[in-house]
C-alpha positions as CSV (number, residue, x, y, z in Angstrom):
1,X,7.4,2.6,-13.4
2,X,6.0,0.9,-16.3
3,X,2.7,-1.5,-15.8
4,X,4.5,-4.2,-16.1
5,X,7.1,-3.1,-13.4
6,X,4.4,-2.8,-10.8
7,X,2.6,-6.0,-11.5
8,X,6.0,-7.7,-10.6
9,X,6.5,-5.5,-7.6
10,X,2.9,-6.2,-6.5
11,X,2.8,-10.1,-7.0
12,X,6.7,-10.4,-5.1
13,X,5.3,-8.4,-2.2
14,X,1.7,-10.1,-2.4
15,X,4.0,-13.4,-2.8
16,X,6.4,-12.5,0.8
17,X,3.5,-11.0,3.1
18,X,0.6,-13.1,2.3
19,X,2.3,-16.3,1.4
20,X,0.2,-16.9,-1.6
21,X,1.2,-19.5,-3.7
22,X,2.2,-16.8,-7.6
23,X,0.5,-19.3,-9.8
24,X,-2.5,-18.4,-7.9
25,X,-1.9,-14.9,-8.7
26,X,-3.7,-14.6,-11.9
27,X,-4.9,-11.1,-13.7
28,X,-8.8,-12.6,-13.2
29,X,-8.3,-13.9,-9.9
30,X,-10.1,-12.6,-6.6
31,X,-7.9,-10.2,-4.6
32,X,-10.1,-11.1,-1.1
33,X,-10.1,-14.3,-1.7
34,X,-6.9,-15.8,-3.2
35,X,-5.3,-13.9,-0.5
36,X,-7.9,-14.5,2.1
37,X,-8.1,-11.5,3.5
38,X,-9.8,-9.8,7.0
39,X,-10.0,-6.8,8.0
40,X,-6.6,-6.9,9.6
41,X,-4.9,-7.9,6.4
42,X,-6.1,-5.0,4.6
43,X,-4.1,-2.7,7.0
44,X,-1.6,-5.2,6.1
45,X,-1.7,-4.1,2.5
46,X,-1.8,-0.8,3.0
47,X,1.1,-0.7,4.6
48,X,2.9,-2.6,2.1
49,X,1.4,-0.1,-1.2
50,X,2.5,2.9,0.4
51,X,5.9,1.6,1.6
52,X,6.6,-0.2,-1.5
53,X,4.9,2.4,-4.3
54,X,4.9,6.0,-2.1
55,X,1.5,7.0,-2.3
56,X,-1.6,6.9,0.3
57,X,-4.3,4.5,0.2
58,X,-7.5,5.2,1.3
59,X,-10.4,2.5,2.7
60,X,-12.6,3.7,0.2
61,X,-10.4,2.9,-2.6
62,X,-10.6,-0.8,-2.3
63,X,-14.8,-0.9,-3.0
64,X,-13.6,-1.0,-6.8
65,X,-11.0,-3.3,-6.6
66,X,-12.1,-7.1,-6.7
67,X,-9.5,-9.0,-9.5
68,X,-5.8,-8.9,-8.8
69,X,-5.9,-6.6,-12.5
70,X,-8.0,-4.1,-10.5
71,X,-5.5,-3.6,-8.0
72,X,-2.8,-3.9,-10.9
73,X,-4.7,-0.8,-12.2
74,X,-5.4,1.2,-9.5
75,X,-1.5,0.9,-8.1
76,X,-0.9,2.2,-11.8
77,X,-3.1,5.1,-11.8
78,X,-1.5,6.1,-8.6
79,X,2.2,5.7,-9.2
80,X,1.1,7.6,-12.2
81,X,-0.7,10.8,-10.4
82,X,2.1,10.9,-8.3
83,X,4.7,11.3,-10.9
84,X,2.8,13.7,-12.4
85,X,2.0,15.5,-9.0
């Protein structure tokens, strides 16, 4: 998947499950708080990345990841390990 692939995958499925309005979905934007997440919602997420992308997610992978370009990134580097994997 190209970068650009996953940033469309990521902002339909962030778009369905959270029922985020896209044009709040911006590169810069908050993650936590343009989606409003709890605790509960993270699992939420998870869920979603690894059903959606293939790849597990751990807690401890989100302490990095504050902007939506973060999570644009880190959903790259994964797709990316695995196919190389």
């Amino acid at each position: 998947m190209t970068q650009d692939e996953i940033i469309k995958t990521v902002n339909n499925f962030l778009v369905e499950e959270f029922e985020v309005d896209e044009a709040k979905i911006t590169p810069e934007a908050n993650l936590r708080e343009t989606l409003e997440l709890d605790s509960l919602d993270y699992v939420d997420l998870v869920v979603v990345i690894e059903s959606n992308f293939g790849f597990k997610v751990k807690g401890e992978d989100f302490v990095n990841i504050h902007t939506f370009q973060d999570f644009y990134n880190y959903c790259f580097s994964k797709v990316q390990e695995k196919a190389t994997a």
